[in-house]
TORVEXGU-53096 format. One record per atom (N, C-alpha, C): atom name; residue number from 1; x, y, z. Coordinates in steps of 0.02 Angstrom, whole numbers. Atoms other than C-alpha are relative to their C-alpha. Example, Ala and Ser with C-alpha at 12.3 -4.5 7.8 and 13.67 -1.06 7.14 Angstrom:
residues 2
<a:N; k:1; x:45; y:-59; z:0>
<a:CA; k:1; x:615; y:-225; z:390>
<a:C; k:1; x:45; y:60; z:0>
<a:N; k:2; x:-42; y:-59; z:-3>
<a:CA; k:2; x:684; y:-53; z:357>
<a:C; k:2; x:-39; y:55; z:37>
end
This chain:
residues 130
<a:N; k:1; x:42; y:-59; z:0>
<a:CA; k:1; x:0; y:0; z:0>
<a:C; k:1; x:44; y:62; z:0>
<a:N; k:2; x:-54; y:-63; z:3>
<a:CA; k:2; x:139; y:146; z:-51>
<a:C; k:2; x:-40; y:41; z:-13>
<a:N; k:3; x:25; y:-66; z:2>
<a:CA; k:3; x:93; y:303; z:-37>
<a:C; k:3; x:63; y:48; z:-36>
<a:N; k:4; x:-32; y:5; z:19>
<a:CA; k:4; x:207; y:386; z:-176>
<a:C; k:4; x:-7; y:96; z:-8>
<a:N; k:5; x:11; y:-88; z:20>
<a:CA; k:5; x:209; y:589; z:-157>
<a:C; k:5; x:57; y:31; z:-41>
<a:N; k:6; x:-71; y:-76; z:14>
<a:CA; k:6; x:298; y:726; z:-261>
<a:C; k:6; x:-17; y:32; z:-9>
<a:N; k:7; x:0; y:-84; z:-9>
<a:CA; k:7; x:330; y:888; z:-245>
<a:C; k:7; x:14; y:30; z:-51>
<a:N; k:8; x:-32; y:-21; z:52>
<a:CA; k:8; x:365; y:980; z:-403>
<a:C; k:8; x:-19; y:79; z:-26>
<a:N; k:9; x:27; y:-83; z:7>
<a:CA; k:9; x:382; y:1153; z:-478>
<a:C; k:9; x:-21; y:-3; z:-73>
<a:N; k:10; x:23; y:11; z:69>
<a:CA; k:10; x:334; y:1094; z:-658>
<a:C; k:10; x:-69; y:16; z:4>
<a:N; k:11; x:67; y:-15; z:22>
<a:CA; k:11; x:181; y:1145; z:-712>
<a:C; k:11; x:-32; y:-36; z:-63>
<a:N; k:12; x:24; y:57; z:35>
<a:CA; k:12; x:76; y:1013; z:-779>
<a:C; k:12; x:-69; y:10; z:9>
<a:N; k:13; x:80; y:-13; z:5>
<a:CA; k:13; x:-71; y:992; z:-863>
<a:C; k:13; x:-53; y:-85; z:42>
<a:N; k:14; x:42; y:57; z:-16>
<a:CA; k:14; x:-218; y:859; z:-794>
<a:C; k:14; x:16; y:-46; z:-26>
<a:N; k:15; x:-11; y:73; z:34>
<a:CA; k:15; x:-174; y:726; z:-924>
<a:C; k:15; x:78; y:2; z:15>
<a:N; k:16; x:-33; y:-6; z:3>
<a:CA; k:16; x:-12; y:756; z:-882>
<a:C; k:16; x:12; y:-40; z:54>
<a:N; k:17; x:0; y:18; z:-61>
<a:CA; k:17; x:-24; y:721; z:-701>
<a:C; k:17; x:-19; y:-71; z:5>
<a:N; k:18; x:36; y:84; z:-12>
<a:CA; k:18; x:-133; y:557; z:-743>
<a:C; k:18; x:47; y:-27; z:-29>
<a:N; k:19; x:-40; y:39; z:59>
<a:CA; k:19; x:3; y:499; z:-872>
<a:C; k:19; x:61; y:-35; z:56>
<a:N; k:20; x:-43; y:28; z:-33>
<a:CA; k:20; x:135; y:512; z:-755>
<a:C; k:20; x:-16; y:-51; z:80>
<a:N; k:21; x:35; y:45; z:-74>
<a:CA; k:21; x:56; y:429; z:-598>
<a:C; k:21; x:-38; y:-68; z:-10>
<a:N; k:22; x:-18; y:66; z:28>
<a:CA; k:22; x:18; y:293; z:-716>
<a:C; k:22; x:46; y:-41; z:-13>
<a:N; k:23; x:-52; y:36; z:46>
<a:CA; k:23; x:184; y:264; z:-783>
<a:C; k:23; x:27; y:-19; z:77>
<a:N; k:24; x:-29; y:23; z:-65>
<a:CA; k:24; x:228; y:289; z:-595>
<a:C; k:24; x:-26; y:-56; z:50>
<a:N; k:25; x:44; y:79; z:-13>
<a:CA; k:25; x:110; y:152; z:-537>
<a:C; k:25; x:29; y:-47; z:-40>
<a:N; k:26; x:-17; y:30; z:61>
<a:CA; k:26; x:162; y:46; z:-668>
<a:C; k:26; x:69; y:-5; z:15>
<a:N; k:27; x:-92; y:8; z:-26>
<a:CA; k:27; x:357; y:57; z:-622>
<a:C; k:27; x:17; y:-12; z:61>
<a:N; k:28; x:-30; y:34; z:-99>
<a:CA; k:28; x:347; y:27; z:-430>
<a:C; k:28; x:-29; y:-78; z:-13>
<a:N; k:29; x:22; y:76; z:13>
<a:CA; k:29; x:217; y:-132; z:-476>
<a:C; k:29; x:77; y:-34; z:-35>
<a:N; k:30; x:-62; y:30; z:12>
<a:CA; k:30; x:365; y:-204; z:-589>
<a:C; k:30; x:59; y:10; z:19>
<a:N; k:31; x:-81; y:-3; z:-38>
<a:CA; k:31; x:528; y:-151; z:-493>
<a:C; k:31; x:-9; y:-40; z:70>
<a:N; k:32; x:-1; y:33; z:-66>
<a:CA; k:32; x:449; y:-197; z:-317>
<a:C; k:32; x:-54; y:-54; z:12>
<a:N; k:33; x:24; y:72; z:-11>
<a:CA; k:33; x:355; y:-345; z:-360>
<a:C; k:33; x:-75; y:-2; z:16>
<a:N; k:34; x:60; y:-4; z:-31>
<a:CA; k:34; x:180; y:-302; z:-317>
<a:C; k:34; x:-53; y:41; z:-52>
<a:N; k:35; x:23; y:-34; z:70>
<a:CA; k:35; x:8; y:-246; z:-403>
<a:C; k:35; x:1; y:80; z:12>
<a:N; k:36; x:7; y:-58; z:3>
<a:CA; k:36; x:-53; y:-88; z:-439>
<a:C; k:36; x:-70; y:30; z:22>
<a:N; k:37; x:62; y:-3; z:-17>
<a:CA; k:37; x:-235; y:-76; z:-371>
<a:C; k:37; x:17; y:36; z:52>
<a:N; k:38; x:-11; y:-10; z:-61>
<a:CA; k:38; x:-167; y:-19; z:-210>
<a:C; k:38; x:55; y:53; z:11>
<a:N; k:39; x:-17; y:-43; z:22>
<a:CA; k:39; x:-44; y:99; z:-261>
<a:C; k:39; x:-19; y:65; z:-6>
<a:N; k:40; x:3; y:-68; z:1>
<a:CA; k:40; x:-63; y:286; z:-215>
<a:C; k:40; x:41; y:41; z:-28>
<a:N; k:41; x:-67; y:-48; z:25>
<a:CA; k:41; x:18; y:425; z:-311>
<a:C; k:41; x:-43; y:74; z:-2>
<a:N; k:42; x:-3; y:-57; z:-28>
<a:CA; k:42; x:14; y:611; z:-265>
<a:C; k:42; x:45; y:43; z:-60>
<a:N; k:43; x:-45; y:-55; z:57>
<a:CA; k:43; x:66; y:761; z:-404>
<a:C; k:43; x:-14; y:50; z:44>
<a:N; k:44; x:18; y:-69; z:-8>
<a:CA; k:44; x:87; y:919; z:-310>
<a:C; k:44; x:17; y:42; z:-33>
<a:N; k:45; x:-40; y:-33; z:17>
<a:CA; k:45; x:140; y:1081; z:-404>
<a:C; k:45; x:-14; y:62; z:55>
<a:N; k:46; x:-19; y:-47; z:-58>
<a:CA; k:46; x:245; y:1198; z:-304>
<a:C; k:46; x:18; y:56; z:-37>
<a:N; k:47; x:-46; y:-101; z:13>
<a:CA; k:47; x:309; y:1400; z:-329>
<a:C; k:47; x:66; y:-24; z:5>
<a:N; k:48; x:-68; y:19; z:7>
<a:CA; k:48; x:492; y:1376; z:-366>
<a:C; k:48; x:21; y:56; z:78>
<a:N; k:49; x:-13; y:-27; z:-67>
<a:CA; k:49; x:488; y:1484; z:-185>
<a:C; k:49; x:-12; y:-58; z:51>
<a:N; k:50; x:9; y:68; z:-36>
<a:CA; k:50; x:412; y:1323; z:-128>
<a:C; k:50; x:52; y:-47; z:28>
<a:N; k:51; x:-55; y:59; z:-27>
<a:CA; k:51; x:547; y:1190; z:-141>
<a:C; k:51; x:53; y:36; z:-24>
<a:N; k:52; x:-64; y:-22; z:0>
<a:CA; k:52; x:735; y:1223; z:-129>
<a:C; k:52; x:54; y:-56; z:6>
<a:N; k:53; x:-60; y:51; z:-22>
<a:CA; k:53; x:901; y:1128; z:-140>
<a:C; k:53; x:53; y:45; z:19>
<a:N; k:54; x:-42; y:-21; z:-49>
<a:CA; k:54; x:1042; y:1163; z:-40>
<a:C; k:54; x:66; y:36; z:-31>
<a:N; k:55; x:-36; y:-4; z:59>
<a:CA; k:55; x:1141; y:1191; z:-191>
<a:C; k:55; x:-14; y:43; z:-34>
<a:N; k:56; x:31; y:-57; z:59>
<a:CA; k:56; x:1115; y:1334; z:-322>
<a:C; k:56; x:-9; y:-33; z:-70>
<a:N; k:57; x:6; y:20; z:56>
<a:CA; k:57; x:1049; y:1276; z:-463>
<a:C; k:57; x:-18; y:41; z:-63>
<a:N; k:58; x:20; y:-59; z:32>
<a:CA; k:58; x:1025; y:1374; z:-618>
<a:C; k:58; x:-71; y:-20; z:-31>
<a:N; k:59; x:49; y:21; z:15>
<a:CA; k:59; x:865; y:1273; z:-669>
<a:C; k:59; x:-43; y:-16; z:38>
<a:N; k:60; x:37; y:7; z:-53>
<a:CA; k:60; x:712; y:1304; z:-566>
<a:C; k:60; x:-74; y:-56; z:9>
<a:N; k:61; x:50; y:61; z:7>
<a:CA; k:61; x:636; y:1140; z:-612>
<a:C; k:61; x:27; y:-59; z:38>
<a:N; k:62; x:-9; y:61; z:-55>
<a:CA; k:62; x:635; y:1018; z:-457>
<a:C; k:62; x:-60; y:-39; z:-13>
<a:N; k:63; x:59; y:72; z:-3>
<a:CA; k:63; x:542; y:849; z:-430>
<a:C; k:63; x:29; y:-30; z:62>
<a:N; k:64; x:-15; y:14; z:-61>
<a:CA; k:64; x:544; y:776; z:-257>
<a:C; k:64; x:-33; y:-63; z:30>
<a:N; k:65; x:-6; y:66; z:-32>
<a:CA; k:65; x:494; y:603; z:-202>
<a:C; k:65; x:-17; y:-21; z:59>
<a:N; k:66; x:3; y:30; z:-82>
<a:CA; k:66; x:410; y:545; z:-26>
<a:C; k:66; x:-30; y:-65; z:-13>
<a:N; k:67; x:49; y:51; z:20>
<a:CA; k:67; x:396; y:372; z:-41>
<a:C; k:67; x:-15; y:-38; z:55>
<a:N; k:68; x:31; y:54; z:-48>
<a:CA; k:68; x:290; y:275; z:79>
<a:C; k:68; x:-17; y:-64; z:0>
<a:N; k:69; x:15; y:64; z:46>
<a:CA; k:69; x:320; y:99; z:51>
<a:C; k:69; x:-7; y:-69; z:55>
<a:N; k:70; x:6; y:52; z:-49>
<a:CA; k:70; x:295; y:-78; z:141>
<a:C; k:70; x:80; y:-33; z:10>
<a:N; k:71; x:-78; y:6; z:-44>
<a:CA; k:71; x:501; y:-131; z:238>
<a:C; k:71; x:-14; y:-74; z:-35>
<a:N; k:72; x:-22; y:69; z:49>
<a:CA; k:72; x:562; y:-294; z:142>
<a:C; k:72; x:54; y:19; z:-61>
<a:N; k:73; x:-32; y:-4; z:85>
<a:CA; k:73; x:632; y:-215; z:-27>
<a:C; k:73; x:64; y:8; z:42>
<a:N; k:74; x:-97; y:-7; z:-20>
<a:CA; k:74; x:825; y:-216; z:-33>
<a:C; k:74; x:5; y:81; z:-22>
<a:N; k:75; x:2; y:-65; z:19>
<a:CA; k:75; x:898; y:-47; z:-69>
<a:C; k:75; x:39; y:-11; z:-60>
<a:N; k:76; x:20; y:-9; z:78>
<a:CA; k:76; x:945; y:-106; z:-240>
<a:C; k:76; x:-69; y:1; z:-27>
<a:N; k:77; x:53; y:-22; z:31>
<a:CA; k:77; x:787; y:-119; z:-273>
<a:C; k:77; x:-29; y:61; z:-5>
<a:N; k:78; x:16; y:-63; z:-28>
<a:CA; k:78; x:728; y:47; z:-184>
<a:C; k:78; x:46; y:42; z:-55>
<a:N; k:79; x:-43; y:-29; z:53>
<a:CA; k:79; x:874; y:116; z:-303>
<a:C; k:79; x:-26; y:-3; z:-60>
<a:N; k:80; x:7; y:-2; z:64>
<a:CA; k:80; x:821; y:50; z:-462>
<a:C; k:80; x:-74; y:54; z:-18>
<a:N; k:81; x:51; y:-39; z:4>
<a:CA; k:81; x:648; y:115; z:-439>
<a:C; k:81; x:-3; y:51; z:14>
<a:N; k:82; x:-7; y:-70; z:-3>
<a:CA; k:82; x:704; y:291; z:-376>
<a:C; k:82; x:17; y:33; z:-70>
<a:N; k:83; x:-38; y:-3; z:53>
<a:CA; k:83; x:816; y:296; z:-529>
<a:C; k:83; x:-48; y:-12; z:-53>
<a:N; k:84; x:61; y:-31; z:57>
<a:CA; k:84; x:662; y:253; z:-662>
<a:C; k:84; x:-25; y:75; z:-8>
<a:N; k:85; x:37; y:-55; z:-8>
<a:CA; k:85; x:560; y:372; z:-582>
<a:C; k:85; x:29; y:91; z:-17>
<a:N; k:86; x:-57; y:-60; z:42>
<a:CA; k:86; x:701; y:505; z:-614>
<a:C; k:86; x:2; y:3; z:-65>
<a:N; k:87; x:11; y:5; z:92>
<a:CA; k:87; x:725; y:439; z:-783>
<a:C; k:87; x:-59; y:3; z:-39>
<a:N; k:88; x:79; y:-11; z:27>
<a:CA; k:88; x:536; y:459; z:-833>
<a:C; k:88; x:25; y:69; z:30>
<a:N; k:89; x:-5; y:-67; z:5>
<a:CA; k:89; x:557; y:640; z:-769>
<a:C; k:89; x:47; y:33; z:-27>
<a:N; k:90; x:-57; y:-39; z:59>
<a:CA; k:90; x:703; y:692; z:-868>
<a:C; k:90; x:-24; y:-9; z:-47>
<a:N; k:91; x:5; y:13; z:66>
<a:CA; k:91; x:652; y:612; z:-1013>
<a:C; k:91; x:-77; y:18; z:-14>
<a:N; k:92; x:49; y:4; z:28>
<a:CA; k:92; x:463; y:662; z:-1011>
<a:C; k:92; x:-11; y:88; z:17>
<a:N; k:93; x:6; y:-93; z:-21>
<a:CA; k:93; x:490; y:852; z:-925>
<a:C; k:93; x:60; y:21; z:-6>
<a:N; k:94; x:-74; y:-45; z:14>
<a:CA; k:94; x:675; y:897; z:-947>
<a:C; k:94; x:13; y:7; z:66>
<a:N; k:95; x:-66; y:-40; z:-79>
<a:CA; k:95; x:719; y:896; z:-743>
<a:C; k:95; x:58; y:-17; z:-1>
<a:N; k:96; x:-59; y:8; z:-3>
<a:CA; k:96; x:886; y:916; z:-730>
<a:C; k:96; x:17; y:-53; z:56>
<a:N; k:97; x:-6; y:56; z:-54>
<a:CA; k:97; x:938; y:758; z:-629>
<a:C; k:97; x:34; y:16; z:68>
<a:N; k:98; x:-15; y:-42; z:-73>
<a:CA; k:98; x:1034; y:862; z:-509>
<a:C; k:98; x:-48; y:18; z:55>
<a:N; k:99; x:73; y:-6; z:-22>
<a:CA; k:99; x:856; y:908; z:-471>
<a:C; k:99; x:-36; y:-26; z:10>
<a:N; k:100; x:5; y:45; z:-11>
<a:CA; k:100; x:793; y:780; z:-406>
<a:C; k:100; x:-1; y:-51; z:77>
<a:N; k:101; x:10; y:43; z:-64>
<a:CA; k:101; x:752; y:691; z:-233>
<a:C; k:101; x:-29; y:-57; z:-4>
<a:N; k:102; x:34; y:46; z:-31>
<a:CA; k:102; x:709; y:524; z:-186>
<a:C; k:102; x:-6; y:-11; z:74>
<a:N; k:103; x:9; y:54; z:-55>
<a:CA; k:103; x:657; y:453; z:-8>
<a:C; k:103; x:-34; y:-48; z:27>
<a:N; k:104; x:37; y:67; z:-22>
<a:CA; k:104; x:603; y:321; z:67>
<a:C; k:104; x:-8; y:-7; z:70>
<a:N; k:105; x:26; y:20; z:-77>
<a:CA; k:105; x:500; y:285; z:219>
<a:C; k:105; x:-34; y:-68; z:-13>
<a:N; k:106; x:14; y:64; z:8>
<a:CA; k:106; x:479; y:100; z:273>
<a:C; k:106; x:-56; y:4; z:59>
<a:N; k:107; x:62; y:32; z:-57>
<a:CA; k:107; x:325; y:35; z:370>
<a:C; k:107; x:-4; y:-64; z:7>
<a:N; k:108; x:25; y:68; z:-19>
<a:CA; k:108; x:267; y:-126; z:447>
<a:C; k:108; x:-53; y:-28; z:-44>
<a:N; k:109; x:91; y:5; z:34>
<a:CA; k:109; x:117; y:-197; z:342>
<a:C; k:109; x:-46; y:25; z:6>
<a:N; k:110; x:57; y:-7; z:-2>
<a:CA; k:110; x:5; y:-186; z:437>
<a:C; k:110; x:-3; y:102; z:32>
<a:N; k:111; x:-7; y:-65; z:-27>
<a:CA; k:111; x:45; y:10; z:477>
<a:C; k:111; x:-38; y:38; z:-72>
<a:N; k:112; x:35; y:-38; z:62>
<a:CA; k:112; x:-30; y:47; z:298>
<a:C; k:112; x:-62; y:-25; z:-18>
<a:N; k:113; x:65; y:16; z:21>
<a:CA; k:113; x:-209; y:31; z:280>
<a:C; k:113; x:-49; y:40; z:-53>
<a:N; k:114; x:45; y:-26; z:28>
<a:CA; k:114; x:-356; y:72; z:166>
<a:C; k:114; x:-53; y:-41; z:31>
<a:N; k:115; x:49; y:15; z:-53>
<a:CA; k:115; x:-529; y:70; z:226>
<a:C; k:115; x:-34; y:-48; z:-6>
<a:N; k:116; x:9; y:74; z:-12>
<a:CA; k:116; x:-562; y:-103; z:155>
<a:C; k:116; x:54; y:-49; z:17>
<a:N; k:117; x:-64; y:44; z:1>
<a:CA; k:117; x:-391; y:-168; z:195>
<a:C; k:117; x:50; y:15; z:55>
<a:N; k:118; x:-71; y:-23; z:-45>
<a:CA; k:118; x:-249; y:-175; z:319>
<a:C; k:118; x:51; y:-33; z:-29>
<a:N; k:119; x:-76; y:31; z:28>
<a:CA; k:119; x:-68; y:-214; z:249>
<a:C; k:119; x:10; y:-43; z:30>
<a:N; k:120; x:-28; y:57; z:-29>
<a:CA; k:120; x:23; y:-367; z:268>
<a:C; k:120; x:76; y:7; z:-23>
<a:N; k:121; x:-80; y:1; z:17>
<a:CA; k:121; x:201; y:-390; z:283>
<a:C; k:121; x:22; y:-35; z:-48>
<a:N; k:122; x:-15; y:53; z:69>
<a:CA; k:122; x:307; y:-437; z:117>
<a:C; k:122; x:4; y:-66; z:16>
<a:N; k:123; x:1; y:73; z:-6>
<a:CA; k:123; x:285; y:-615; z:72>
<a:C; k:123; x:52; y:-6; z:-44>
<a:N; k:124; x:-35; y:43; z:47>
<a:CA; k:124; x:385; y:-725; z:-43>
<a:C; k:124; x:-44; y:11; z:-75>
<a:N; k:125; x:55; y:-11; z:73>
<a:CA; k:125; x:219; y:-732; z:-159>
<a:C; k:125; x:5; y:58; z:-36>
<a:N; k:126; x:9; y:-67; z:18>
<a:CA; k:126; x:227; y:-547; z:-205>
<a:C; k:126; x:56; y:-19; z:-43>
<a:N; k:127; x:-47; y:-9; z:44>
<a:CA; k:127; x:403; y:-591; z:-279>
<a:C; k:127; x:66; y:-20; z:34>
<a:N; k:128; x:-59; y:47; z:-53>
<a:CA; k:128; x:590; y:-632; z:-218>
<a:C; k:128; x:-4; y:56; z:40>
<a:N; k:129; x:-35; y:-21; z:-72>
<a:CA; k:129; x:588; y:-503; z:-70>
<a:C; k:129; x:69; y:29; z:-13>
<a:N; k:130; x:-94; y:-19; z:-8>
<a:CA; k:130; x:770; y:-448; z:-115>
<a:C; k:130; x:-22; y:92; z:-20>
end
């Protein structure tokens, strides 16, 4: 049950927002083994006053990453799937990859619920667990 937020200063249109939160559904299901029914994804757009990196950048196009996911994945995996999700935003908006956050917050299973469901901790079935 991930809960998959970003923060961004891009300015995107509605189909834009659904495209990518498809492709981004669609790329956690095949990197971390699990479906996509259950899968939350979050587009915010921010004021480039909004978000900031610590760094000067001369391109005020950020994308930012809170991912809320179920504790099992390895952090290659957690990697590969940060790293799509980057690579779908360079290649579909131009963020400069410098620009760019991932994180990751792990939960217990059952710490992620929807209101017909309570999480279960990774199995084997979902996929190898690594």
């Amino acid at each position: 049950m991930p809960l998959l937020q970003f923060e961004t200063t891009l300015e995107l249109t509605p189909a834009q927002k659904t495209d990518f939160a498809d492709t981004v559904r669609e790329l956690y299901s095949e990197v971390m083994q699990t479906g996509t029914s259950h899968a939350a994804v979050v587009v915010r757009e921010r004021s480039p006053a909004e978000l900031s990196l610590g760094r000067e950048t001369d391109d005020d196009r950020l994308l930012f990453l809170d991912a809320d996911i179920r504790e099992g994945r390895s952090a290659d995996r957690k990697r590969t799937f940060a790293r799509a999700v980057m690579d779908l935003a360079a290649d579909e908006f131009g963020v400069p990859t410098p620009n760019m956050k991932v994180v990751f917050t792990e939960h217990e299973g059952p710490s992620m619920m929807g209101y017909d469901r309570v999480g279960s901790d990774w199995s084997p079935e979902e996929g190898d667990g690594t």
